[in-house]
VOBA-1610 file (N, C-alpha, C; in pm, whole numbers, padded with zeros to 5 digits, always signed):
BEGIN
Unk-00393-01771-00052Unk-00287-01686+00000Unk-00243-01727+00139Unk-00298-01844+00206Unk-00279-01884+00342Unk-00145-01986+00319Unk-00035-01958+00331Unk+00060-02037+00293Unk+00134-02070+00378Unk+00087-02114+00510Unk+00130-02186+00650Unk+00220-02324+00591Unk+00135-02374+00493Unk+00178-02519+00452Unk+00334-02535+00337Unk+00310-02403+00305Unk+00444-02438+00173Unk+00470-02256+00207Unk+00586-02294+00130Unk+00684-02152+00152Unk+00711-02091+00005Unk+00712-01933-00015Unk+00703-01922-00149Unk+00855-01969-00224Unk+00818-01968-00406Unk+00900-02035-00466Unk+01015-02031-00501Unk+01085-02057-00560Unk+01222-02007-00533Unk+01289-01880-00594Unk+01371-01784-00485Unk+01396-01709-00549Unk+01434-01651-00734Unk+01523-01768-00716Unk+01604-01777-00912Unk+01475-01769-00988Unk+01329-01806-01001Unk+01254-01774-01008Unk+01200-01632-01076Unk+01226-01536-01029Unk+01154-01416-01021Unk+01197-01356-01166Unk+01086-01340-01205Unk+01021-01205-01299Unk+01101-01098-01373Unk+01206-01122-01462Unk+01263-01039-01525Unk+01157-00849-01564Unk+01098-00947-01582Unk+00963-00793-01653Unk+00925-00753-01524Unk+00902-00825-01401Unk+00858-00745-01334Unk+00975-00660-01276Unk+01108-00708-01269Unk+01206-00581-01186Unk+01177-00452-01324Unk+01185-00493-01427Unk+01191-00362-01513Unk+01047-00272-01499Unk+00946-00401-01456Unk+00836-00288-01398Unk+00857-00191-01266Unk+00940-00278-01207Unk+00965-00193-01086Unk+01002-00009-01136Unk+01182-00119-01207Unk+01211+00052-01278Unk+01156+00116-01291Unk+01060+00107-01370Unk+00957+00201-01450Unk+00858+00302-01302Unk+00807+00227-01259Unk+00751+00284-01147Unk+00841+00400-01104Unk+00983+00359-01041Unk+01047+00464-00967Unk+01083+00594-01079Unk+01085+00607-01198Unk+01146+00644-01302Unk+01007+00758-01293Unk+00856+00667-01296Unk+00778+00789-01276Unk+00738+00839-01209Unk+00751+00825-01095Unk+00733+00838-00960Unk+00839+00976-00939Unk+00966+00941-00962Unk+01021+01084-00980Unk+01021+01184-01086Unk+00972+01152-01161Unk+00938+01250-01298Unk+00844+01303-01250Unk+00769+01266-01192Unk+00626+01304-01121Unk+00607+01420-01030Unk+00733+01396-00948Unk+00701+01468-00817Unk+00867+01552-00723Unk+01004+01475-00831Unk+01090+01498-00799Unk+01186+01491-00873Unk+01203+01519-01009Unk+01260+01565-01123Unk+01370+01696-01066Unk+01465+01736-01121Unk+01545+01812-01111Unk+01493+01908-01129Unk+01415+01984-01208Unk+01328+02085-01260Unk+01276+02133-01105Unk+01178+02004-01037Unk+01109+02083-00909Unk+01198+02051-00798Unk+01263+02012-00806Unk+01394+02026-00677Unk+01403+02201-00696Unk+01491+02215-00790Unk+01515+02356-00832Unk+01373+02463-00785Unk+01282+02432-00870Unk+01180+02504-00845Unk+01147+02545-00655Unk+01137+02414-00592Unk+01098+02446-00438Unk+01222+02494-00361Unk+01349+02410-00403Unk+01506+02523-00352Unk+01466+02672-00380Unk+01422+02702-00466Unk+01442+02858-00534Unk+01278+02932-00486Unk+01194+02841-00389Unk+01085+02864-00326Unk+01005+02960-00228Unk+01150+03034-00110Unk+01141+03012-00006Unk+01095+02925+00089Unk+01032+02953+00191Unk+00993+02870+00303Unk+00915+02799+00239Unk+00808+02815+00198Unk+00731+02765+00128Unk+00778+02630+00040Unk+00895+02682-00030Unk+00935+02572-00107Unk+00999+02455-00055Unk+01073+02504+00081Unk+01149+02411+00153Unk+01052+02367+00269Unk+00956+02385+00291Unk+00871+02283+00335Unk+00812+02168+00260Unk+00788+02222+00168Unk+00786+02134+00047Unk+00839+02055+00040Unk+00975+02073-00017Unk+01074+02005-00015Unk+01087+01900+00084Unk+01093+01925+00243Unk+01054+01849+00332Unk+00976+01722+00271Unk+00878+01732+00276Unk+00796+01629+00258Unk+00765+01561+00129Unk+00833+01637+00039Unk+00806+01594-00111Unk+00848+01468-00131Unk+01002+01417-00088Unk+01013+01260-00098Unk+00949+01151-00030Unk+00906+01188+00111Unk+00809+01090+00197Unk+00661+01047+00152Unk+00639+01188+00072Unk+00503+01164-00004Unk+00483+01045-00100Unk+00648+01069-00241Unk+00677+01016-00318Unk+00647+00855-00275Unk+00772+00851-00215Unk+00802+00697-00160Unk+00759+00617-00077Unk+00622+00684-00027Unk+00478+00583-00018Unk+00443+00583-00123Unk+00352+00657-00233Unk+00306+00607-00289Unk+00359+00485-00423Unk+00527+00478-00465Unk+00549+00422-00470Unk+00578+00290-00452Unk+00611+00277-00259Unk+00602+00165-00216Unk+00446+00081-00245Unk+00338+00151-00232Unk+00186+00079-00227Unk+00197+00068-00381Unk+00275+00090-00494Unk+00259+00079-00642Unk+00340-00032-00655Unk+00494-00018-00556Unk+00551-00129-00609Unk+00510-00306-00576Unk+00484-00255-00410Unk+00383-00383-00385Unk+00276-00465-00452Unk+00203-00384-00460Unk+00074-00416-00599Unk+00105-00477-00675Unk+00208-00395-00766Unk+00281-00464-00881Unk+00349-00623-00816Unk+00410-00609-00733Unk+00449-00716-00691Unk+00340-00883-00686Unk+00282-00805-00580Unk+00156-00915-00586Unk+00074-00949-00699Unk+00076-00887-00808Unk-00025-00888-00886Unk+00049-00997-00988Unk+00211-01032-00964Unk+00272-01099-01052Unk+00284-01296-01021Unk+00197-01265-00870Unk+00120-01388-00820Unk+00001-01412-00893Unk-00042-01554-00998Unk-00144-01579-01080Unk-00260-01595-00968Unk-00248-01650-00831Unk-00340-01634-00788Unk-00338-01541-00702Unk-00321-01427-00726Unk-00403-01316-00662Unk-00462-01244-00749Unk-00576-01186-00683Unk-00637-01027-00752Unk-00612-00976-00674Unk-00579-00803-00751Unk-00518-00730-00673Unk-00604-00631-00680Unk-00629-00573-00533Unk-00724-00413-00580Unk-00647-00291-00511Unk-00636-00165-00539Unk-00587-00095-00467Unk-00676+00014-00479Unk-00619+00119-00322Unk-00730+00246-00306Unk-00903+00162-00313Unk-00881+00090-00234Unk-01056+00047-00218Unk-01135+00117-00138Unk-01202+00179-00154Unk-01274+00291-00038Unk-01393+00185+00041Unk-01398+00177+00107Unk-01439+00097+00216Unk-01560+00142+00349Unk-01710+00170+00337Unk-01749+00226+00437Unk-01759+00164+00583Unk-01751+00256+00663Unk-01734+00186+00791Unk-01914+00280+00884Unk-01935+00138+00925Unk-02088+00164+00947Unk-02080+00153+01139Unk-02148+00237+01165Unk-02113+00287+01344Unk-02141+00125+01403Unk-02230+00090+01413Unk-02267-00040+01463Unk-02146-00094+01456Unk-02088-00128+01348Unk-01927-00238+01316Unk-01827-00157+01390Unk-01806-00014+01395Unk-01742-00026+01515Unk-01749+00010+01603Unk-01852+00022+01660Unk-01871+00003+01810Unk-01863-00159+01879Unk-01853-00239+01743Unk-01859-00381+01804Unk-01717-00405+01778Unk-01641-00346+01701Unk-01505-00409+01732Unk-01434-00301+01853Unk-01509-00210+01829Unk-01403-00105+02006Unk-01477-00166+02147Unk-01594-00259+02115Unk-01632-00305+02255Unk-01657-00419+02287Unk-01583-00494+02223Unk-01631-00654+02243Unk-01448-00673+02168Unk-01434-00808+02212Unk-01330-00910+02223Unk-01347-00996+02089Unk-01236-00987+02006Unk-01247-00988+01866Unk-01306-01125+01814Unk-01363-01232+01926Unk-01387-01386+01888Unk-01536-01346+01853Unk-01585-01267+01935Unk-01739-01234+01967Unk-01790-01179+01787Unk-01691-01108+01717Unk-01743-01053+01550Unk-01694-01109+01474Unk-01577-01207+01514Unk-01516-01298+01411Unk-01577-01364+01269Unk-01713-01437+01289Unk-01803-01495+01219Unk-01913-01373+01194Unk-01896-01282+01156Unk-01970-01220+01098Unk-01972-01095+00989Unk-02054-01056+00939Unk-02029-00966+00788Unk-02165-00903+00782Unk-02151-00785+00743Unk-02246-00663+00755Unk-02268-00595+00593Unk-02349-00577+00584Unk-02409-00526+00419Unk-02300-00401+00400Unk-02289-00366+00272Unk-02216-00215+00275Unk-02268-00120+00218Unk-02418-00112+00216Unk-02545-00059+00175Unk-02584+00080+00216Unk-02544+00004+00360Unk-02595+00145+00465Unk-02470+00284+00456Unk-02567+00447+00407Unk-02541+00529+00415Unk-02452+00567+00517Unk-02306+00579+00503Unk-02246+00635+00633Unk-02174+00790+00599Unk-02134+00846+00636Unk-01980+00937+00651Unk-01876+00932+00648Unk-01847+00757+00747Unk-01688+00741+00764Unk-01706+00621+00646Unk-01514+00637+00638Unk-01494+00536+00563Unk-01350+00513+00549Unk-01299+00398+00527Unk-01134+00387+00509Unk-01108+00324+00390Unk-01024+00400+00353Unk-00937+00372+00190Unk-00813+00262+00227Unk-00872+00148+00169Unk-00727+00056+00166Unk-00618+00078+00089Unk-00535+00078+00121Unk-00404+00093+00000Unk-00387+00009-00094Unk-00391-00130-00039Unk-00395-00279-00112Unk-00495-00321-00059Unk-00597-00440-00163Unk-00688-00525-00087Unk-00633-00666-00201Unk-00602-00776-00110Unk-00527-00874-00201Unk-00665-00992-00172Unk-00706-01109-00327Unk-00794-01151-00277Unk-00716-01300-00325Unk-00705-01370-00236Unk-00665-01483-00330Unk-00822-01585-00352Unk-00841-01623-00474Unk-00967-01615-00491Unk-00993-01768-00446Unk-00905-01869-00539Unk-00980-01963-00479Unk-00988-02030-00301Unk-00892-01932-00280Unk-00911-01991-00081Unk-00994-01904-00098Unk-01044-01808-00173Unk-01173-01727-00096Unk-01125-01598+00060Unk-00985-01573+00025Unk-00933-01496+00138Unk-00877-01410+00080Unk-00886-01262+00168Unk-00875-01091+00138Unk-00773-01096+00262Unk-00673-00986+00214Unk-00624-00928+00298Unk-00639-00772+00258Unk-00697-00685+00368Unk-00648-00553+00375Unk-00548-00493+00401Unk-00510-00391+00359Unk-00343-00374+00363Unk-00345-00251+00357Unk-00270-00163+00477Unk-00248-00071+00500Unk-00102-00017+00509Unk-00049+00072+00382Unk+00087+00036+00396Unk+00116+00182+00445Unk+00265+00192+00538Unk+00294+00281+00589Unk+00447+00307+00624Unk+00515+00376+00568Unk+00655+00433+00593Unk+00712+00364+00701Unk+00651+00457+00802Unk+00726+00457+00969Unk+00606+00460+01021Unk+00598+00385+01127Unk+00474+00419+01207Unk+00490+00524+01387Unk+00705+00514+01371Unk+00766+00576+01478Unk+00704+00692+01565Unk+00633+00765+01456Unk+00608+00953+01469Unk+00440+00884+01511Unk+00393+00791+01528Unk+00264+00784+01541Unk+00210+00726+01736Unk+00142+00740+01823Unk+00089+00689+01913Unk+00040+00588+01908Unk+00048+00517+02000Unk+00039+00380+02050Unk-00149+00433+02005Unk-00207+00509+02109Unk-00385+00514+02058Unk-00423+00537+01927Unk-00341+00581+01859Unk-00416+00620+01720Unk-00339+00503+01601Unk-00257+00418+01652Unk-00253+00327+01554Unk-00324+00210+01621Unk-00386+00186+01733Unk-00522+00118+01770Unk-00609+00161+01730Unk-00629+00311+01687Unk-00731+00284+01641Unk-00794+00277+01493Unk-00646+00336+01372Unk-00634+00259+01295Unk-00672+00093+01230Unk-00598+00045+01326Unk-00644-00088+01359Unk-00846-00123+01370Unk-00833-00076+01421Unk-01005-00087+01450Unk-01104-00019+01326Unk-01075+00079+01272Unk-01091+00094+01135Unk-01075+00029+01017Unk-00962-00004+01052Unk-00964-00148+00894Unk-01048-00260+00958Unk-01060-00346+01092Unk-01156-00455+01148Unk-01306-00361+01087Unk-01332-00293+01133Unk-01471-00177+01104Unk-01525-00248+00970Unk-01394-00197+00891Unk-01433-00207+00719Unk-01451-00340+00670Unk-01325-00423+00720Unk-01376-00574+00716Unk-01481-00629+00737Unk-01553-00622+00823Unk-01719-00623+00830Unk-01803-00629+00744Unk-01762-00557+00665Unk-01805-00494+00519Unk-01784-00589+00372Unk-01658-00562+00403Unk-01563-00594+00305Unk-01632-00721+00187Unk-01620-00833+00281Unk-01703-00950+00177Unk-01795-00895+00085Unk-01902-00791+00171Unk-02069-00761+00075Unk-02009-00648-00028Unk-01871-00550+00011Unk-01852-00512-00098Unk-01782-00539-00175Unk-01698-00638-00178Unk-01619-00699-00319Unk-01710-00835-00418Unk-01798-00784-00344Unk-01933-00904-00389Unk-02023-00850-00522Unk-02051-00702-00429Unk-02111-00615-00513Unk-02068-00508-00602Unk-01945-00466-00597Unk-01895-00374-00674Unk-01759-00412-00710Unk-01706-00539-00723Unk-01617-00598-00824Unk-01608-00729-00856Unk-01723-00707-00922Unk-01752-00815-01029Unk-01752-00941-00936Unk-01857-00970-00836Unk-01884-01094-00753Unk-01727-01143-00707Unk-01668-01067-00663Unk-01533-01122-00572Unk-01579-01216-00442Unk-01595-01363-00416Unk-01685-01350-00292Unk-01499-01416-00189Unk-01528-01385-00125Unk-01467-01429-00036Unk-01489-01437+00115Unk-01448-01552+00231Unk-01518-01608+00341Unk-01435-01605+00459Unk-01320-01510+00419Unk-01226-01479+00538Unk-01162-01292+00504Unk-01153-01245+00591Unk-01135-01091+00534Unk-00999-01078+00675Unk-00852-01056+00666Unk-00733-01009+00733Unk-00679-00890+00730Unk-00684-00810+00849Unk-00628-00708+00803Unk-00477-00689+00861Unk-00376-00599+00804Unk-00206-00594+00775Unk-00194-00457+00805Unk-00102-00399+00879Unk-00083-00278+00873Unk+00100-00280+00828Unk+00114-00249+00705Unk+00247-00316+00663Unk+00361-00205+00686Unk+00433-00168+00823Unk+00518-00078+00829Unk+00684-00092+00763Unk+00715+00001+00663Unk+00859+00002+00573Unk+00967-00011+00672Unk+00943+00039+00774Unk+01086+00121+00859Unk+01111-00016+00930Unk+01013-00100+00966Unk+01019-00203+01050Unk+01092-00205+01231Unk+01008-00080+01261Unk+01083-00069+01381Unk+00969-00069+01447Unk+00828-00075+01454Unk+00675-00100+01512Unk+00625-00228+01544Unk+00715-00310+01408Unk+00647-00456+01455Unk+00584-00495+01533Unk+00460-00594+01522Unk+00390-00678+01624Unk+00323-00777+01546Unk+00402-00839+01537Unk+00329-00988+01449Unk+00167-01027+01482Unk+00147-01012+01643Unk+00082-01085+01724Unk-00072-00987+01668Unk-00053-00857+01673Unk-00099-00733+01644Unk-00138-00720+01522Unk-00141-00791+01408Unk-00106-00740+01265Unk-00036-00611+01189Unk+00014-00579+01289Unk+00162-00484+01210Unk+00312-00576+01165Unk+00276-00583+01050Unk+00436-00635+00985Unk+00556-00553+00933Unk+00643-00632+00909Unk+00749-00528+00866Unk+00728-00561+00685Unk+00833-00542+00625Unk+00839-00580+00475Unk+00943-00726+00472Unk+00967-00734+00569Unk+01040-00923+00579Unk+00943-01030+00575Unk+00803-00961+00598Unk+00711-01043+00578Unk+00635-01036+00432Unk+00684-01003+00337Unk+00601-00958+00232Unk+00626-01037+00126Unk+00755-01191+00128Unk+00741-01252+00045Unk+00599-01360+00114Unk+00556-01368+00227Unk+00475-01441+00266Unk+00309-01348+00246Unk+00335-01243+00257Unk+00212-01190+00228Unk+00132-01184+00075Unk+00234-01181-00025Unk+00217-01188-00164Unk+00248-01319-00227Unk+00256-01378-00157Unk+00303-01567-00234Unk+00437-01551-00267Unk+00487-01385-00317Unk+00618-01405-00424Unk+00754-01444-00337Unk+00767-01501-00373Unk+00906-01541-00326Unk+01061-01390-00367Unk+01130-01350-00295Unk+01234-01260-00313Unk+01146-01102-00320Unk+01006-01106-00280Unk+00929-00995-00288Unk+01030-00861-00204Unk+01060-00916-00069Unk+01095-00816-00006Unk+01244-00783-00017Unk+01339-00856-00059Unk+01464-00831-00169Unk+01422-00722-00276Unk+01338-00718-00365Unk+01304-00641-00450Unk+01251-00474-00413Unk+01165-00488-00299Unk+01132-00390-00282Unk+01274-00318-00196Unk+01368-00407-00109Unk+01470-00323-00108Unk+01563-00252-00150Unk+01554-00364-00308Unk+01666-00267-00395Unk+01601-00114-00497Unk+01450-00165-00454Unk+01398-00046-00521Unk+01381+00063-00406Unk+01391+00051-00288Unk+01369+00200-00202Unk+01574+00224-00215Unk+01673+00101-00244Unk+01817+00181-00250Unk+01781+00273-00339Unk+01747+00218-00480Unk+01749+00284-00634Unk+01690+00400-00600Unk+01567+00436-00569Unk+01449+00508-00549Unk+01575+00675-00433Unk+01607+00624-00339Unk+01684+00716-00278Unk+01809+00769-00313Unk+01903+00685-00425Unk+01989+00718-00472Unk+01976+00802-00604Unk+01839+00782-00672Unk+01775+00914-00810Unk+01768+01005-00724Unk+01689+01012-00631Unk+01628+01112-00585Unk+01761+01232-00521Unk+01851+01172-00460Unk+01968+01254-00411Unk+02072+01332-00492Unk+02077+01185-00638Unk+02118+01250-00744Unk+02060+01377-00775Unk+01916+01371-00839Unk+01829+01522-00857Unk+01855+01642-00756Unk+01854+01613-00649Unk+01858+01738-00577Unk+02015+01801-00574Unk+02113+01670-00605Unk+02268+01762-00625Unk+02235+01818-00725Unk+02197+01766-00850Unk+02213+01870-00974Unk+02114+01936-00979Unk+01995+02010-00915Unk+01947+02103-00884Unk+02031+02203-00806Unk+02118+02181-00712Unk+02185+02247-00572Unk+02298+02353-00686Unk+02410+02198-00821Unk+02433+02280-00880Unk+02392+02370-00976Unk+02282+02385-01020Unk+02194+02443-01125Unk+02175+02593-01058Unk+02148+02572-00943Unk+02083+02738-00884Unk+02231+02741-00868Unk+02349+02712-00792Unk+02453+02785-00775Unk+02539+02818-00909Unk+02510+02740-00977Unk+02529+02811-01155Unk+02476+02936-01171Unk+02336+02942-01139Unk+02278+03047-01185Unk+02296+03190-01146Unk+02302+03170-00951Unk+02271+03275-00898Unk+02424+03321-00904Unk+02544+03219-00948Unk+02678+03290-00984Unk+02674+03404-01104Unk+02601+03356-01201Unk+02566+03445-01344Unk+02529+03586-01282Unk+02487+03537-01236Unk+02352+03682-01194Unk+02359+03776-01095Unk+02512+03763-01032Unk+02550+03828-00881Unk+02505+03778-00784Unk+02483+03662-00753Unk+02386+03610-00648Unk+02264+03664-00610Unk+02192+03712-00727Unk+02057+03727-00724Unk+01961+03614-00776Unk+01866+03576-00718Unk+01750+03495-00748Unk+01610+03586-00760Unk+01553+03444-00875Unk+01382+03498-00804Unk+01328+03403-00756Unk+01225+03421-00684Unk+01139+03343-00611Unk+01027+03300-00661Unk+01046+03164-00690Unk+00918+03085-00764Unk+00849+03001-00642Unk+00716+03024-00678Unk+00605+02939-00666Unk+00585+02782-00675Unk+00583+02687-00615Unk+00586+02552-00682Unk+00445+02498-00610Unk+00395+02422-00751Unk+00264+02319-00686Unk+00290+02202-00649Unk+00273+02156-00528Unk+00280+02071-00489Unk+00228+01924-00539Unk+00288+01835-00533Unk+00277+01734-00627Unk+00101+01615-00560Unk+00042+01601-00653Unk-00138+01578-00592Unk-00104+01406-00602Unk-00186+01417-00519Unk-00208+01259-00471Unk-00293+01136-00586Unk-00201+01012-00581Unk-00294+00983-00685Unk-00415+00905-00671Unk-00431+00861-00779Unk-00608+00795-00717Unk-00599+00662-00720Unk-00745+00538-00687Unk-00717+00440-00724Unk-00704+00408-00824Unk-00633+00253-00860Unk-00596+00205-00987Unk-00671+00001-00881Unk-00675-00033-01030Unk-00692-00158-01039Unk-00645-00252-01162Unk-00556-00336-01108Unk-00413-00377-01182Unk-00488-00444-01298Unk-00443-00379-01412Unk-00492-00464-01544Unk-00481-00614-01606Unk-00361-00615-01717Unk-00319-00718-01716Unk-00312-00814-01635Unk-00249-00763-01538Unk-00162-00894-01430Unk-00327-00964-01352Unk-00437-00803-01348Unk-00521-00893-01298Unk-00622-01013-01345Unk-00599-00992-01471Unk-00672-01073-01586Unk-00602-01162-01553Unk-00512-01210-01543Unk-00458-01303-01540Unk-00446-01362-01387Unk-00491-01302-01296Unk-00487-01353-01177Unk-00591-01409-01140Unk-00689-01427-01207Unk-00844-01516-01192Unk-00817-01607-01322Unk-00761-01592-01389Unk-00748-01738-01473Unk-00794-01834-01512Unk-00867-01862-01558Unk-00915-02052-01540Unk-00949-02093-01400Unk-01021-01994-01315Unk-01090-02030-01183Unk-01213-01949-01204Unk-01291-02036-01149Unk-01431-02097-01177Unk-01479-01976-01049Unk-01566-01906-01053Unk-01647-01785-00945Unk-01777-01858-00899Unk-01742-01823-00768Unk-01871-01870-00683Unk-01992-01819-00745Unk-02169-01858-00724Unk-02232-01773-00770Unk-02306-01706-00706Unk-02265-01709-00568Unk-02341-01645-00418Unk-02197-01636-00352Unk-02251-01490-00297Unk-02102-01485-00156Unk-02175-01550-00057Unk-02014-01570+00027Unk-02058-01686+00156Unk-02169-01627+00263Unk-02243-01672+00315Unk-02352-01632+00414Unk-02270-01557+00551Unk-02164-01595+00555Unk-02070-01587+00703Unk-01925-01546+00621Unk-01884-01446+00720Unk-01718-01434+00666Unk-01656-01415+00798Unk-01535-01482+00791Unk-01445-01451+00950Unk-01388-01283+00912Unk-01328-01244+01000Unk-01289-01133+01012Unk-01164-01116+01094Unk-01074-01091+01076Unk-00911-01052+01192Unk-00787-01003+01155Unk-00796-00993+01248Unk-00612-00936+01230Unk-00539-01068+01144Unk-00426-01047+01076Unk-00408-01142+00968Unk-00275-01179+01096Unk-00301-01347+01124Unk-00139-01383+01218Unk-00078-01389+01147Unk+00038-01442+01299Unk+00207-01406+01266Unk+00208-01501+01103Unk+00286-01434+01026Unk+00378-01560+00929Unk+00389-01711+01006Unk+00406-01790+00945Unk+00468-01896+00990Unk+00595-01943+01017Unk+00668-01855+00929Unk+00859-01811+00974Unk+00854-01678+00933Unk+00953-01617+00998Unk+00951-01494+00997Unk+01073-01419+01116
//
């Protein structure tokens, strides 16, 4: 996945099945959580519902984006793709990445054995197997509404887990070994950037996934994705003003459940096919580097 040397392939290239996978994603993604039915339902909510409402598409369209990505990458033969990797983070690992200078833990990797409390859930963990290199991937809307300290220390939480990371994709998926572990904090809005930092935008995401036209795709799927979604809520807007015309402008006030978060997945097909006819180490490496994943090479 280190592709300093060559640039991905050519757009004309790309994946008929995978844009229709895309479709499919956004198609359930709003059936899911933003169907005309619960537009209506949280409009016709009160407060309650229109807080809801508030946040009901931002919810959506992360977890879409970390579905459509996946999907994306996973349509690279050499990647494996993992997502929602729960990851423990052991006090020692970070107290050594909040107090020491990131060359000093670089060359090193910590068991993931030890009993902790904390822990961080990756969104994506991409492994390209035969370089033997992981990236962690933390994907995120906007990072605008967030502080400069708490997305450092974000940051230091995914380094934490990296630590880790090698002994657990070693041990709990199926001997993954790998000898370099990067971590990405991949912001949509692209107004946070710091290459230098490992915060990217999504201009970097045909380089992060091998795919070539990756981040073309994911743009026409957040147009598509916002243009259903606006659709639904007009014909909800007219549905209640249908109704409450019938009825003298009386309503009732419904209840709506809020739409639940989903869990991990680990890409099937595409991942069978992303180890391929490559040969698995039969020991992970003794040593793994650890860092912030650098700039692209264009970008």
């Amino acid at each position: 996945m280190d592709h300093s040397h060559r640039h991905p392939t050519d757009p004309h290239d790309r994946n008929h099945a995978l844009e229709d996978r895309l479709v499919d994603l956004i198609s359930d993604e709003i059936a899911n959580s933003l169907s005309v039915d619960m537009f209506e339902c949280m409009l016709n909510g009160g407060t309650s519902g229109l807080a809801s409402l508030a946040n009901a598409k931002a919810v959506c369209e992360g977890r879409l984006l970390e579905k459509a990505i996946a999907a994306i990458a996973a349509s690279n033969p050499a990647l494996k793709v993992l997502t929602q990797v729960r990851l423990p983070i052991r006090d020692v690992a970070l107290e050594l990445v909040q107090q020491n200078d990131p060359a000093l833990y670089r060359q090193l990797a910590m068991e993931a054995t030890e009993r902790t409390l904390k822990t961080y859930t990756a969104d994506i963990v991409l492994v390209d197997v035969a370089a033997q290199l992981a990236h962690i991937v933390d994907v995120k809307r906007s990072l605008s509404s967030f502080k400069l300290n708490w997305i450092a220390e974000l940051r230091q939480r995914m380094l934490a887990s990296a630590l880790v990371a090698s002994d657990l994709l070693w041990r709990e998926h199926k001997r993954i070994s790998v000898k370099e572990v990067r971590v990405v904090i991949l912001e949509a809005a692209g107004k946070r950037t710091d290459l230098e930092n490992g915060i990217w935008s999504l201009a970097q995401l045909d380089h992060l996934t091998g795919v070539a036209g990756a981040a073309d795709m994911i743009a026409r799927l957040r147009e598509r994705f916002a243009a259903e979604v606006e659709d639904n809520l007009s014909r909800a807007l007219d549905r209640i003003s249908t109704t409450r015309a019938g009825h003298g402008l009386r309503s009732s006030m419904v209840v709506c459940n809020e739409p639940s978060a989903d869990g991990g997945t680990v890409i099937g097909a595409s991942e069978a096919a992303a180890t391929a006819g490559l040969m698995r180490p039969t020991r992970r490496p003794d040593k793994t580097k650890v860092s912030v994943a650098p700039p692209p090479p264009y970008h």
